[in-house]
PDB file of N, H, CA, C and O in Angstrom:
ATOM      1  N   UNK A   1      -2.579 -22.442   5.950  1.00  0.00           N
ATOM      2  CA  UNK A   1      -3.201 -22.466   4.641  1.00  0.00           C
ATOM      3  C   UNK A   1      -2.423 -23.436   3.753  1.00  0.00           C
ATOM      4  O   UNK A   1      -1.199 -23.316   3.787  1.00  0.00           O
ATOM      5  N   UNK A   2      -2.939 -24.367   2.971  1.00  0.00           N
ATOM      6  H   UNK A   2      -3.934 -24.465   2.943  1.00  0.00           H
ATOM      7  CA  UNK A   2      -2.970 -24.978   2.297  1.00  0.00           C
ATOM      8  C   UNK A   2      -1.832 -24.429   0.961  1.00  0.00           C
ATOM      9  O   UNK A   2      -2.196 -23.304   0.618  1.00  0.00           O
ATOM     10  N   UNK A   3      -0.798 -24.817   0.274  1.00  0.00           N
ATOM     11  H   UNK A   3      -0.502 -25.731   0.552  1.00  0.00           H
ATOM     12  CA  UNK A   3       0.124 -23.950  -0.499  1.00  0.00           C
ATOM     13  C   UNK A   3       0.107 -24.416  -1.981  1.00  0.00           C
ATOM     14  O   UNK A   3       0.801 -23.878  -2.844  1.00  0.00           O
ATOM     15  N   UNK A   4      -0.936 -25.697  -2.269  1.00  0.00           N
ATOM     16  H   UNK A   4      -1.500 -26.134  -1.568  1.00  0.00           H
ATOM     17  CA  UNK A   4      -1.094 -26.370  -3.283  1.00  0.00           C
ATOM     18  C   UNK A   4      -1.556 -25.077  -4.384  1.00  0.00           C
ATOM     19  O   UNK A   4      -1.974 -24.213  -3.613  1.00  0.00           O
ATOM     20  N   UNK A   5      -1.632 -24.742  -5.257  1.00  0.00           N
ATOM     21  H   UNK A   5      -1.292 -25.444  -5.883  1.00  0.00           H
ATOM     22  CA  UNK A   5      -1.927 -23.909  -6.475  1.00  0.00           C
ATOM     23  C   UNK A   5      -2.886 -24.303  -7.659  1.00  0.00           C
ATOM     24  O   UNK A   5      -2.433 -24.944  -8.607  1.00  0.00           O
ATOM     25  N   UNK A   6      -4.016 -23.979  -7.619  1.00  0.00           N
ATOM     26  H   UNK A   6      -4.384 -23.459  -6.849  1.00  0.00           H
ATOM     27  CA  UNK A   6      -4.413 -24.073  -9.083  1.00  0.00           C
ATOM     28  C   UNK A   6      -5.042 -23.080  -9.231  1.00  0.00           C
ATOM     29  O   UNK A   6      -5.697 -22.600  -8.306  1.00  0.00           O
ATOM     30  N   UNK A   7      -4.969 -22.385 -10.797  1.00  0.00           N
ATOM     31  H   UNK A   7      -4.437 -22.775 -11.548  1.00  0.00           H
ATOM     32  CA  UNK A   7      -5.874 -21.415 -11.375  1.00  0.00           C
ATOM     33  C   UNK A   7      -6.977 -21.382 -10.800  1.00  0.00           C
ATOM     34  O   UNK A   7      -7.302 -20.491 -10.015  1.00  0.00           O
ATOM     35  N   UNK A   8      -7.675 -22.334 -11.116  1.00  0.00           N
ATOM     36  H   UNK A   8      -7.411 -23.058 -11.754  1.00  0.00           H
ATOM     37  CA  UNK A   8      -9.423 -21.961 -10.599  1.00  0.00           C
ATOM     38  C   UNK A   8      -9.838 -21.512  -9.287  1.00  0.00           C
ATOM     39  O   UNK A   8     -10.546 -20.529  -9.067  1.00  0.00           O
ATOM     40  N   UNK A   9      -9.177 -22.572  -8.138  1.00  0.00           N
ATOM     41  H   UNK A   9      -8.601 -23.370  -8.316  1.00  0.00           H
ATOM     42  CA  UNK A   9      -9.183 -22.689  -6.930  1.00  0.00           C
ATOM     43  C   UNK A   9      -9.192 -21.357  -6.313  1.00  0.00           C
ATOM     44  O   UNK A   9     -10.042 -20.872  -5.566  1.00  0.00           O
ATOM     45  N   UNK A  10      -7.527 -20.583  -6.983  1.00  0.00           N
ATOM     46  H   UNK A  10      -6.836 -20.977  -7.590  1.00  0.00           H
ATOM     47  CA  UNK A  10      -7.542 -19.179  -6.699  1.00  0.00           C
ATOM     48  C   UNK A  10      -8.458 -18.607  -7.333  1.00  0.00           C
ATOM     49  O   UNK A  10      -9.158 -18.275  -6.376  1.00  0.00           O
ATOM     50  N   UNK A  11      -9.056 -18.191  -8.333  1.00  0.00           N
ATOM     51  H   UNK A  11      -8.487 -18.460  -9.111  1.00  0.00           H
ATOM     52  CA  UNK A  11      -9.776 -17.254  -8.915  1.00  0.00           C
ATOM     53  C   UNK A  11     -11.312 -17.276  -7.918  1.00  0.00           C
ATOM     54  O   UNK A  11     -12.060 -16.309  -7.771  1.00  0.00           O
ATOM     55  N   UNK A  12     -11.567 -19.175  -7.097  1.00  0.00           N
ATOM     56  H   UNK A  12     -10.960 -19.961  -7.217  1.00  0.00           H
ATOM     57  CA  UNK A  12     -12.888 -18.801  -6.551  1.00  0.00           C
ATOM     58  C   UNK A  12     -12.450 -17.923  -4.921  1.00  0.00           C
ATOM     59  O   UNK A  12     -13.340 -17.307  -4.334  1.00  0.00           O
ATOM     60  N   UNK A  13     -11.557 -17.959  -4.563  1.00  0.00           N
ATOM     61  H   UNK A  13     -10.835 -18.460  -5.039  1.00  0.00           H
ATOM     62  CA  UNK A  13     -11.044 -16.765  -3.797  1.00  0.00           C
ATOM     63  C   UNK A  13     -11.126 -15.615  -3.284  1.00  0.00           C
ATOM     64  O   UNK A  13     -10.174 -14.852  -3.455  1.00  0.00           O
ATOM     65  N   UNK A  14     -12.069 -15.254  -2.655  1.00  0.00           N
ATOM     66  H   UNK A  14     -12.842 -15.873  -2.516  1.00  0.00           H
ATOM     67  CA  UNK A  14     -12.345 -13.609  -2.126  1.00  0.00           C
ATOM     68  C   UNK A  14     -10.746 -12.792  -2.342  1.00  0.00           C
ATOM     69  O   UNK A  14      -9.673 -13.391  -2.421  1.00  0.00           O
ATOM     70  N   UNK A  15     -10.906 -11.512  -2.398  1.00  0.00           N
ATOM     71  H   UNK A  15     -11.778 -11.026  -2.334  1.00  0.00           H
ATOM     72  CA  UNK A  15      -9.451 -10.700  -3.033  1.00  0.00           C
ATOM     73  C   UNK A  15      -8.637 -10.957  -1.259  1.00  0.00           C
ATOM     74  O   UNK A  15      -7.423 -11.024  -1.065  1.00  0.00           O
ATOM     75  N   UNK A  16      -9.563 -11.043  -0.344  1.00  0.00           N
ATOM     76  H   UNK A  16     -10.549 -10.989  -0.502  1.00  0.00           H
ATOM     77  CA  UNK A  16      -8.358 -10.816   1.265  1.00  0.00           C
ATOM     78  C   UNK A  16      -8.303 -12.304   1.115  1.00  0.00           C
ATOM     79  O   UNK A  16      -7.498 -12.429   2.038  1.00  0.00           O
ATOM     80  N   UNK A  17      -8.469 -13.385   0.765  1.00  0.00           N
ATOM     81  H   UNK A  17      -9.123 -13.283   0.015  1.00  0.00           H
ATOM     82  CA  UNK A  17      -8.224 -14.439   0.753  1.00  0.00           C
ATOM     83  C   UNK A  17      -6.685 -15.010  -0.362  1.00  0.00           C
ATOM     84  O   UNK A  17      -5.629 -15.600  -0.132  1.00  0.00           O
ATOM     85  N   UNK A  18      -7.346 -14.428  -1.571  1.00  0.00           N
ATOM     86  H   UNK A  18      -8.203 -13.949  -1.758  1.00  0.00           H
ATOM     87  CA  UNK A  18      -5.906 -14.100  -2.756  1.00  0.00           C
ATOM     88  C   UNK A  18      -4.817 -13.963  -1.638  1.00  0.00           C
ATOM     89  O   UNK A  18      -4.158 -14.957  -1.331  1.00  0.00           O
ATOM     90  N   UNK A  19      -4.572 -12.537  -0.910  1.00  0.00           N
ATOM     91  H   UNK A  19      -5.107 -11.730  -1.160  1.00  0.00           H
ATOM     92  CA  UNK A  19      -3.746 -12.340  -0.002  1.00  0.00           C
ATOM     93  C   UNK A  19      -2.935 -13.011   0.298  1.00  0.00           C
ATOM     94  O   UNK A  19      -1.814 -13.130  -0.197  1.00  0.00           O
ATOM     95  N   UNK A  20      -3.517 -13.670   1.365  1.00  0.00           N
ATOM     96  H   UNK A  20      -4.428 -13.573   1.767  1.00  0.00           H
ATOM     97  CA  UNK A  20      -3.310 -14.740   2.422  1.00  0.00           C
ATOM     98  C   UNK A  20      -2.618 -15.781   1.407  1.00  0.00           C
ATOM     99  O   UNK A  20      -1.395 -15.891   1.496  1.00  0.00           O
ATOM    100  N   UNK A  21      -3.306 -16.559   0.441  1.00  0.00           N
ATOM    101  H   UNK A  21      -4.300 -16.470   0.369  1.00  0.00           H
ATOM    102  CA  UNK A  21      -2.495 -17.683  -0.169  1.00  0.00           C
ATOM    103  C   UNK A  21      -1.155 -16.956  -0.814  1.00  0.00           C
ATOM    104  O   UNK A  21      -0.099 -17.534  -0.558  1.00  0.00           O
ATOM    105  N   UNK A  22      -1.070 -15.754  -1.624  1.00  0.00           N
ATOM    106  H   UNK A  22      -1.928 -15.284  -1.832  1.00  0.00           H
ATOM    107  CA  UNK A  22       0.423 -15.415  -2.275  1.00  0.00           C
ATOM    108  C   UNK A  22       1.019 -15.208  -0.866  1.00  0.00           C
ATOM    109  O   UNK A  22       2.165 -15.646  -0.967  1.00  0.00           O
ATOM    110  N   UNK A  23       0.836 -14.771   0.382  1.00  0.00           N
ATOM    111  H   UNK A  23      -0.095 -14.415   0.464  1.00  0.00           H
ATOM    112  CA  UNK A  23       1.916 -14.626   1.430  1.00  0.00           C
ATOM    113  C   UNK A  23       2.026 -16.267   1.600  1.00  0.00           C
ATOM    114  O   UNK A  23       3.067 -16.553   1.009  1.00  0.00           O
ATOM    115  N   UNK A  24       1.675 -16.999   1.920  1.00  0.00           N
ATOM    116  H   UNK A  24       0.829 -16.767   2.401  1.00  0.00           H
ATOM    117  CA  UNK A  24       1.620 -18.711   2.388  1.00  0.00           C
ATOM    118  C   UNK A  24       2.570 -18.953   1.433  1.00  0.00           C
ATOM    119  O   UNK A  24       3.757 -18.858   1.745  1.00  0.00           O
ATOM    120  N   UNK A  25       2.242 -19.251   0.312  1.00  0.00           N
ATOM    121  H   UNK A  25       1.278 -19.328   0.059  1.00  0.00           H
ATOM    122  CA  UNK A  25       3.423 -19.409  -0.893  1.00  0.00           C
ATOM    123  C   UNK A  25       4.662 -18.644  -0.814  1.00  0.00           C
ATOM    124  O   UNK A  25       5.729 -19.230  -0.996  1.00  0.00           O
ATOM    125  N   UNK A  26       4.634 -17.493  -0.583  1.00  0.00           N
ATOM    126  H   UNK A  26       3.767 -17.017  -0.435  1.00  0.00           H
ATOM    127  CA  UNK A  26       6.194 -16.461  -0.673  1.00  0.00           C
ATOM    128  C   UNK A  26       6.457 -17.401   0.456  1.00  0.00           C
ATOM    129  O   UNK A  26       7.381 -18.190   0.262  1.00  0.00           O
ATOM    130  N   UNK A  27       5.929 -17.464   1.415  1.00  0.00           N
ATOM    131  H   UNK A  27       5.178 -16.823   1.573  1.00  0.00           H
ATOM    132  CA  UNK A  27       6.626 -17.805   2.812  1.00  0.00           C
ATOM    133  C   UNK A  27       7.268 -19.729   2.690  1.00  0.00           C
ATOM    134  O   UNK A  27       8.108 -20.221   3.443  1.00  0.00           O
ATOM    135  N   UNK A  28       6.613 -20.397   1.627  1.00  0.00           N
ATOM    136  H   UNK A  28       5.930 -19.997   1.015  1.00  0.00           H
ATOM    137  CA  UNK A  28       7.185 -21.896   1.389  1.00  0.00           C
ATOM    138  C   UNK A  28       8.292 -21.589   0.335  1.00  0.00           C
ATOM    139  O   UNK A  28       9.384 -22.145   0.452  1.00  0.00           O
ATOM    140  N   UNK A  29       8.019 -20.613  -0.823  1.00  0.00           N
ATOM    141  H   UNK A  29       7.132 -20.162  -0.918  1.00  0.00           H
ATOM    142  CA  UNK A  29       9.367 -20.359  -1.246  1.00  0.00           C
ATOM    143  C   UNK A  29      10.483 -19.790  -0.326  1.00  0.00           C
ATOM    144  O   UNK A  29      11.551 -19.843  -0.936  1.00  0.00           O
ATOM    145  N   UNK A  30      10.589 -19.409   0.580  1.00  0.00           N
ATOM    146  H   UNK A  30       9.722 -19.366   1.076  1.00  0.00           H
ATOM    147  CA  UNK A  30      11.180 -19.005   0.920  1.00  0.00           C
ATOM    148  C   UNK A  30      11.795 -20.404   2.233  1.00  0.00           C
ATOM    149  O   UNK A  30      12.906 -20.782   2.607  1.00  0.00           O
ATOM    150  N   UNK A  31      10.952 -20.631   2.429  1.00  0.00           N
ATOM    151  H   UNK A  31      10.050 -20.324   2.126  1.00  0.00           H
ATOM    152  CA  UNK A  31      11.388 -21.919   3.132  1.00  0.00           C
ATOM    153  C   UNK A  31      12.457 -22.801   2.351  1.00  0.00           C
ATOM    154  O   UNK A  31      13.491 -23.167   2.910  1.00  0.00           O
ATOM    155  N   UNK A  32      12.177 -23.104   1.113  1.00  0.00           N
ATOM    156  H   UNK A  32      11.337 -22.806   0.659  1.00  0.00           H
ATOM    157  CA  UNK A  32      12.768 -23.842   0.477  1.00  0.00           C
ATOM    158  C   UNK A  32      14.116 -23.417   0.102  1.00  0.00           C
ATOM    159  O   UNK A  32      15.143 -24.082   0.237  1.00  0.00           O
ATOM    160  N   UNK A  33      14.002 -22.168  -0.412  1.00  0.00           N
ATOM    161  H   UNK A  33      13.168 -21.628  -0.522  1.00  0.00           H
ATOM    162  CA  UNK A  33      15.309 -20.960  -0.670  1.00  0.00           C
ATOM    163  C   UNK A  33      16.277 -21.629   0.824  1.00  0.00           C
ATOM    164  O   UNK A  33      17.424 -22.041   0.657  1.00  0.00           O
ATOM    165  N   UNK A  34      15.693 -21.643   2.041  1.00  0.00           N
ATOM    166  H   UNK A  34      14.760 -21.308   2.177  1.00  0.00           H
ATOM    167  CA  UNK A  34      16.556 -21.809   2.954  1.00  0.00           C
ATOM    168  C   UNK A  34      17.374 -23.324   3.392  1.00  0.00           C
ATOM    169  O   UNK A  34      18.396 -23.648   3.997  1.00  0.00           O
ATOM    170  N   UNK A  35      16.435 -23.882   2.805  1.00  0.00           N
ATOM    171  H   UNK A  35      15.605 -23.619   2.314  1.00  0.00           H
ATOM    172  CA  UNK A  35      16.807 -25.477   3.182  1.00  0.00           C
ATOM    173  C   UNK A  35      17.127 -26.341   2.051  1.00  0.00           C
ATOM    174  O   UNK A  35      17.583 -27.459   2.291  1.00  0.00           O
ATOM    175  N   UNK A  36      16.949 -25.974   0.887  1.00  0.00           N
ATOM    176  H   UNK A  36      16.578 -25.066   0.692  1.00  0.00           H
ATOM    177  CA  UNK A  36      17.174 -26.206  -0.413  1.00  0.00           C
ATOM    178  C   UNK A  36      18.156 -26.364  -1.135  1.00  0.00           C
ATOM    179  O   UNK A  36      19.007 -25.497  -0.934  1.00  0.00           O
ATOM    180  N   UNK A  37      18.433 -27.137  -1.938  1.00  0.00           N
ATOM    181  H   UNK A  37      17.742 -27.841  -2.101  1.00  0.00           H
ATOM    182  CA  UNK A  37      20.114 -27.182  -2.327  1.00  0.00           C
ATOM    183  C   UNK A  37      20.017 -25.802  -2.853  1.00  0.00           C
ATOM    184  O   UNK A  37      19.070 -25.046  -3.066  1.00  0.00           O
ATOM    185  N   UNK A  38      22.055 -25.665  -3.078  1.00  0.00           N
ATOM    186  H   UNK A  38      22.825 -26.279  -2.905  1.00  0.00           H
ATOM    187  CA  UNK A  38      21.815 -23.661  -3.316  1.00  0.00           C
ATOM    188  C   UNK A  38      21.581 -23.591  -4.475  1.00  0.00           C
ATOM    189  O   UNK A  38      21.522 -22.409  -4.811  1.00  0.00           O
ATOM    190  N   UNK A  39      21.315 -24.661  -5.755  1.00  0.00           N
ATOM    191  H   UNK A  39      21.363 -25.622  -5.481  1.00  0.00           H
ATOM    192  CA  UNK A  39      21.599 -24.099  -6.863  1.00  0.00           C
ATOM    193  C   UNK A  39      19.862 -23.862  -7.018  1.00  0.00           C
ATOM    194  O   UNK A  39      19.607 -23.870  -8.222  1.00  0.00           O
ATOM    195  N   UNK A  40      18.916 -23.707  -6.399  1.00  0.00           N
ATOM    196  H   UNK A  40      19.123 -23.700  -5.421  1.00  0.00           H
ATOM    197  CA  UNK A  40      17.591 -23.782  -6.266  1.00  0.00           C
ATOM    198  C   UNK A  40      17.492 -21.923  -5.142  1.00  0.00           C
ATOM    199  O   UNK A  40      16.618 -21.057  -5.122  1.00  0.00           O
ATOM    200  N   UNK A  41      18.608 -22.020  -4.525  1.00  0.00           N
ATOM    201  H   UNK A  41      19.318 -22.724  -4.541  1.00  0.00           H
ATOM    202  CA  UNK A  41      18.265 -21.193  -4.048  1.00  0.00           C
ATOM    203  C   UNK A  41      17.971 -19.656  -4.633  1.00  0.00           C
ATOM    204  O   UNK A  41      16.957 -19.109  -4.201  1.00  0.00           O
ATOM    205  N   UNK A  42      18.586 -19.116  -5.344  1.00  0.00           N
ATOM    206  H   UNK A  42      19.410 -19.561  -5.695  1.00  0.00           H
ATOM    207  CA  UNK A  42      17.956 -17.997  -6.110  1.00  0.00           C
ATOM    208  C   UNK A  42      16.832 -17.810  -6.859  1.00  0.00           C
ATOM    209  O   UNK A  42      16.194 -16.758  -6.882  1.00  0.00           O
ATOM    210  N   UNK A  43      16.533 -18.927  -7.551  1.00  0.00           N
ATOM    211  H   UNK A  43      17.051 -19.782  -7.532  1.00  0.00           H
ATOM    212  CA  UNK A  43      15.038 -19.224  -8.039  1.00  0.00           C
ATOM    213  C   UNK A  43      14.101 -19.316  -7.040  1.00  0.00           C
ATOM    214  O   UNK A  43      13.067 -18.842  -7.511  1.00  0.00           O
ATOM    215  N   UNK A  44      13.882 -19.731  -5.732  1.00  0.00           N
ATOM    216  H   UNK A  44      14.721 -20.117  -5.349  1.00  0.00           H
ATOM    217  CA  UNK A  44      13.294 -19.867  -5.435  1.00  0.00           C
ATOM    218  C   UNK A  44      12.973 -18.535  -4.350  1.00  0.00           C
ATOM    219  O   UNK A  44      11.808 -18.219  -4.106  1.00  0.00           O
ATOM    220  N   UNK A  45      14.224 -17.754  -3.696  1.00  0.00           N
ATOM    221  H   UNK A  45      15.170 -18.011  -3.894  1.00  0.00           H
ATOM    222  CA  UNK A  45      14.260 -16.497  -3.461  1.00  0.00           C
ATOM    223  C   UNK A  45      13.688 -15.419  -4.554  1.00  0.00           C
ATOM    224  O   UNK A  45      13.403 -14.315  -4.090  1.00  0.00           O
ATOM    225  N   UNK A  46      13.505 -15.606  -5.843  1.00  0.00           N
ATOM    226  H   UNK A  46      13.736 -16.503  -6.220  1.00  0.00           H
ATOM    227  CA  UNK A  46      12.672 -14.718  -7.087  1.00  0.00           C
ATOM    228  C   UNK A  46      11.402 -15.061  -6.853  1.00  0.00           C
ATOM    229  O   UNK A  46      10.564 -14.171  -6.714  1.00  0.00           O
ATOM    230  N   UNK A  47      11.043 -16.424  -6.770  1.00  0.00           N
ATOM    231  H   UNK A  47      11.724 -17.148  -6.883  1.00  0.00           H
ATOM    232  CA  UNK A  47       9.706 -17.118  -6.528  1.00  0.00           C
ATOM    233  C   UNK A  47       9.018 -16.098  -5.574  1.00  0.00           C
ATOM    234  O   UNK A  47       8.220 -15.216  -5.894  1.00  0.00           O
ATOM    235  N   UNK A  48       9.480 -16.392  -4.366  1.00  0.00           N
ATOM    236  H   UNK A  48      10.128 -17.108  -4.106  1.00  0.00           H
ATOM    237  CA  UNK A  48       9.124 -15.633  -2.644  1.00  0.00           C
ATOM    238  C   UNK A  48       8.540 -14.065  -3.450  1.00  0.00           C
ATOM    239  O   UNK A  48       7.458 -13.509  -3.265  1.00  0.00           O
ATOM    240  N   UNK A  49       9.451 -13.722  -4.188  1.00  0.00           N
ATOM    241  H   UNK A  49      10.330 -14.174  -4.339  1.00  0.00           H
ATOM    242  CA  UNK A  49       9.633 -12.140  -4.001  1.00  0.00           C
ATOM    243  C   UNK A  49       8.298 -11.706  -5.039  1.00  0.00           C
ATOM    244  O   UNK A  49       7.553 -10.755  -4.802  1.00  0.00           O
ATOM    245  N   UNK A  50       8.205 -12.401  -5.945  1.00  0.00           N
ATOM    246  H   UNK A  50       8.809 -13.174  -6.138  1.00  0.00           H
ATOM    247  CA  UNK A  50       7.439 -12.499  -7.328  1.00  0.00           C
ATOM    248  C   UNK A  50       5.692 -12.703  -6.173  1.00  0.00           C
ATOM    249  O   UNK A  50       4.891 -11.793  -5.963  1.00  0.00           O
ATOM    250  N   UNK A  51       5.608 -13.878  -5.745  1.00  0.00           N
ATOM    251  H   UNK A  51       6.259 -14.618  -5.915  1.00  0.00           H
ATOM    252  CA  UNK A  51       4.297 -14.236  -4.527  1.00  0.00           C
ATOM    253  C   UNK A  51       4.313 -12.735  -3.684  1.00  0.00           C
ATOM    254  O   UNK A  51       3.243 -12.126  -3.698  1.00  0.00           O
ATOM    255  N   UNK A  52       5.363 -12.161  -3.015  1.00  0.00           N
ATOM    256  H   UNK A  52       6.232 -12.656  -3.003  1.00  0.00           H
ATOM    257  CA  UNK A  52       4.817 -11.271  -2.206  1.00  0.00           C
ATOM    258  C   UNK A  52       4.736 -10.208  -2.984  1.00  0.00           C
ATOM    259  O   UNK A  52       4.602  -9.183  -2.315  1.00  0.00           O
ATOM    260  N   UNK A  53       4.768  -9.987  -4.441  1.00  0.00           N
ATOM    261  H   UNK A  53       4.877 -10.820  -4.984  1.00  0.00           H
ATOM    262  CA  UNK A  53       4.198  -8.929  -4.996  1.00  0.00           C
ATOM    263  C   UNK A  53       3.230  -8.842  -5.478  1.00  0.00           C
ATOM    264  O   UNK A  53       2.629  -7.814  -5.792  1.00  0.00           O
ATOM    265  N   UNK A  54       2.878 -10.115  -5.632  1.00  0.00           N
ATOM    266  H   UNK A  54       3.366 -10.950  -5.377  1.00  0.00           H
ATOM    267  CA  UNK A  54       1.243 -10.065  -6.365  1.00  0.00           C
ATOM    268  C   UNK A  54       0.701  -9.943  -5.047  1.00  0.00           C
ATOM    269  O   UNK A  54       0.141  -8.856  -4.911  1.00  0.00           O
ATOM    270  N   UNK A  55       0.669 -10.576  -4.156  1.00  0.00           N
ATOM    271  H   UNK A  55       1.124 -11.459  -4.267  1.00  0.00           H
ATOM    272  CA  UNK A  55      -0.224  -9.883  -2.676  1.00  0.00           C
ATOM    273  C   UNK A  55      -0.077  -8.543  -2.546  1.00  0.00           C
ATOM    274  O   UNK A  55      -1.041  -7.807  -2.757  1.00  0.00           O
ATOM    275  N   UNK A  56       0.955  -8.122  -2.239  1.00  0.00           N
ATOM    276  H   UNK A  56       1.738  -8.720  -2.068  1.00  0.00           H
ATOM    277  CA  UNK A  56       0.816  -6.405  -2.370  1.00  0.00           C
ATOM    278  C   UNK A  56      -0.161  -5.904  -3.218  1.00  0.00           C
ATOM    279  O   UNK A  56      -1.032  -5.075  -2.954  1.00  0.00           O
ATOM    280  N   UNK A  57       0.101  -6.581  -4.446  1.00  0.00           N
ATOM    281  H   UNK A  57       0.808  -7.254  -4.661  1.00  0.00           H
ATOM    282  CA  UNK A  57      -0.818  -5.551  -5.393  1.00  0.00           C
ATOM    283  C   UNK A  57      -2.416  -5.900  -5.485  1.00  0.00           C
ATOM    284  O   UNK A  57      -3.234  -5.226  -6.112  1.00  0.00           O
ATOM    285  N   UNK A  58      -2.673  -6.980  -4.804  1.00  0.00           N
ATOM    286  H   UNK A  58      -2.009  -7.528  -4.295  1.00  0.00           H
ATOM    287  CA  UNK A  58      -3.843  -7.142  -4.872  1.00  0.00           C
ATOM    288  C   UNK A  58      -4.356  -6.437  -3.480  1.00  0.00           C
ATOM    289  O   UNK A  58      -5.255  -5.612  -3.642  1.00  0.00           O
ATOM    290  N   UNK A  59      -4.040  -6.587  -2.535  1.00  0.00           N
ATOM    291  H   UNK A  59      -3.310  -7.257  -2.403  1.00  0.00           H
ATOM    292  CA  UNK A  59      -3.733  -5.930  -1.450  1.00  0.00           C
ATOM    293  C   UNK A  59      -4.276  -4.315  -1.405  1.00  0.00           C
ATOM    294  O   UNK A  59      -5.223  -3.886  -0.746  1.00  0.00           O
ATOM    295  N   UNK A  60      -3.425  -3.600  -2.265  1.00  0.00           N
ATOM    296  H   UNK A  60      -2.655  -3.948  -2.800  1.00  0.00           H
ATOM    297  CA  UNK A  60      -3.225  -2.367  -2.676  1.00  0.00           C
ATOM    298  C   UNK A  60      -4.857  -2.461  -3.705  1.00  0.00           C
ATOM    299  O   UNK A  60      -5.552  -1.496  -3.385  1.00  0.00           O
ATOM    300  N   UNK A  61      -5.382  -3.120  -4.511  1.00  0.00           N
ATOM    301  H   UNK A  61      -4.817  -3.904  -4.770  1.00  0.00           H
ATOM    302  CA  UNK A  61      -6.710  -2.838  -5.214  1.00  0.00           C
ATOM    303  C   UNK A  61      -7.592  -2.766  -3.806  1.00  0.00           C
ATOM    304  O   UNK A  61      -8.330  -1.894  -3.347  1.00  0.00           O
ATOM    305  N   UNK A  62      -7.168  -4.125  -3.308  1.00  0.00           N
ATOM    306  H   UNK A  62      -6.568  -4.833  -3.681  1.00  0.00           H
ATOM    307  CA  UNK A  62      -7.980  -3.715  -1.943  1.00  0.00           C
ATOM    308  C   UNK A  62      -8.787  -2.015  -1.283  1.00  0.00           C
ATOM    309  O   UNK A  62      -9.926  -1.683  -0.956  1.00  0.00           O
ATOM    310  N   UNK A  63      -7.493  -1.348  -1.349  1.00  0.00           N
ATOM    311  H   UNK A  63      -6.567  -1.618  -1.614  1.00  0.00           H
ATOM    312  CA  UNK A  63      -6.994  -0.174  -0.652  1.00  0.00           C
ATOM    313  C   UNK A  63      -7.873   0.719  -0.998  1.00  0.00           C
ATOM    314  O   UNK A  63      -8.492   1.441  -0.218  1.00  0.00           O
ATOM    315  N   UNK A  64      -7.966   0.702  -2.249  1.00  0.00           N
ATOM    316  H   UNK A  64      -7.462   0.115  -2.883  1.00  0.00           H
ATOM    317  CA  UNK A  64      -8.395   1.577  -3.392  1.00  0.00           C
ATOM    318  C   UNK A  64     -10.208   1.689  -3.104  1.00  0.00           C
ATOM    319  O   UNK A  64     -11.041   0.854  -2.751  1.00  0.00           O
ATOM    320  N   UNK A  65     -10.292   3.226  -3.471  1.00  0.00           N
ATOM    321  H   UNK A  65      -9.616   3.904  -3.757  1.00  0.00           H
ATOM    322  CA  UNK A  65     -12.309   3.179  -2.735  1.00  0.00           C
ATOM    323  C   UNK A  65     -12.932   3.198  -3.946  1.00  0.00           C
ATOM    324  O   UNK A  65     -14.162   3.181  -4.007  1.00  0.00           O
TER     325      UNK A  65
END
């Protein structure tokens, strides 16, 4: 998946699709966190963590009947 970001793009997005792009993103922040100079690295480890929570929670509306 594609990791580029814009408002709209996401909003035309089915909610299991939302998903998928905040994990893709946590998972390039987190790439970067690793290969990244270190003074980038904690920001970008918040980044990761911040992306895999909005998937959870959209995730979790998912869930919901």
């Amino acid at each position: 998946m594609e990791t580029r970001f814009t408002a709209e793009e996401f909003l035309r997005l089915t909610p299991e699709e939302r998903v998928q792009k905040c994990r893709a993103m946590a998972a390039e922040a987190e790439k970067l966190a690793a290969s990244g100079p270190s003074k980038m690295k904690t920001a970008c480890l918040d980044l990761a963590k911040q992306w895999a929570t909005l998937a959870d929670e959209i995730a979790s509306e998912l869930a919901r009947p």
